[in-house]
C-alpha positions in Angstrom: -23.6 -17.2 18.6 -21.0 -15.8 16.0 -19.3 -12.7 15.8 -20.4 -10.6 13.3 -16.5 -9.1 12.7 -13.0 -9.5 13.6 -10.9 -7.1 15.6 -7.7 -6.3 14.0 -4.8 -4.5 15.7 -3.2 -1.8 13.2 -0.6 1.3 13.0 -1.1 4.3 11.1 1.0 4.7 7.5 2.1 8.5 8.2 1.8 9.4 12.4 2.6 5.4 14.3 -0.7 5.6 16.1 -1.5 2.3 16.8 -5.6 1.5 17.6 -8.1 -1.8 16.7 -10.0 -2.1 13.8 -13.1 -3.7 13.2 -13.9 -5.7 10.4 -17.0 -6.5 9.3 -17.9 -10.1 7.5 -17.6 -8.9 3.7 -14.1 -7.3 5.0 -14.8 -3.7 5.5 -13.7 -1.6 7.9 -16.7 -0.8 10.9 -16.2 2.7 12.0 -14.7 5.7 10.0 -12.0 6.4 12.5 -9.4 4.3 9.9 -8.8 4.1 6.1 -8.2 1.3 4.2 -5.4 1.3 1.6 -4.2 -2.1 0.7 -2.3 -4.9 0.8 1.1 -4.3 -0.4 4.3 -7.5 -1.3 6.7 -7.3 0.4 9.3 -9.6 -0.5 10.7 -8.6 -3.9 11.7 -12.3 -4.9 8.3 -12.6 -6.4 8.7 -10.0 -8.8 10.0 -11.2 -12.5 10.2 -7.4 -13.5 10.8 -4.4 -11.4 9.5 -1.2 -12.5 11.4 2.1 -12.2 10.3 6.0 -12.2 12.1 7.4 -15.4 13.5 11.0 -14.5 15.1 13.6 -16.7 18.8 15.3 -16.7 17.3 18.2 -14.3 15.8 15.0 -12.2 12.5 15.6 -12.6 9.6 13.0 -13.8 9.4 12.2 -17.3 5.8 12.1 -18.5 4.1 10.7 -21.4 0.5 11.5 -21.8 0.3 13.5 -18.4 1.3 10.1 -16.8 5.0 8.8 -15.5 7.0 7.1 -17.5 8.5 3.8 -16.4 10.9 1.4 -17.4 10.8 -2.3 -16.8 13.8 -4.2 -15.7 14.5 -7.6 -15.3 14.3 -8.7 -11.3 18.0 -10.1 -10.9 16.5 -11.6 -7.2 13.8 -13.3 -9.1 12.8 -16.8 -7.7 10.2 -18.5 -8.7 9.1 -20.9 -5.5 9.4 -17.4 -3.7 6.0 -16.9 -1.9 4.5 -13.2 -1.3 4.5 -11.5 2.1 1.8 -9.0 2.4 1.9 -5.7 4.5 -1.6 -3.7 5.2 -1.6 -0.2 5.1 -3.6 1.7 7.0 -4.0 5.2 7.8 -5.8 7.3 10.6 -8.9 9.8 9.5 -7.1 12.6 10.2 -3.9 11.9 8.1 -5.5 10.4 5.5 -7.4 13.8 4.7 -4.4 15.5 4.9 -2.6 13.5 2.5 -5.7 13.5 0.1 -5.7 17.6 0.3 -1.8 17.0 -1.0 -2.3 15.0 -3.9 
């Protein structure tokens, strides 16, 4: 008989609390105890362009259109046989609300 998910060990984003996870088959989290956020590279080597926040004499964000502006630069690390390393992050319920009520 199979397992019908995978355990996964994880640490909170914003408090280090470390629990387990589980995952079902289509990969979504079992439980609402833990949120989801992404995968995220790592290893900036992969990158040809890098992609900076463009701020303002008074240092704050310049915005075009009610977005941020950004300005693309050319990776000076670049390297093209350079293979991604991916980080999950994950976040506990509680903090997760909390940072929604910020935003």
């Amino acid at each position: 008989m199979s397992k019908k998910f995978i355990t996964k060990k994880v640490t909170c984003e914003f408090c280090g609390k470390k629990g387990t996870v589980k995952i079902s088959k289509d990969g979504k989290p079992i439980g609402d105890d833990w949120v989801y956020y992404g995968k995220v590279n790592v290893n900036l080597k992969t990158d040809k362009f890098l992609y900076r926040v463009v701020f303002d004499k008074n240092g704050n964000i310049v915005l075009k259109n009610g977005e941020m502006k950004f300005k693309k630069t050319l990776n000076k690390n670049y390297d093209k046989n350079a293979k991604p390393k991916y980080f999950e992050e994950w976040a506990c319920k509680k903090d997760a609300e909390s940072d929604k009520k910020q935003k």
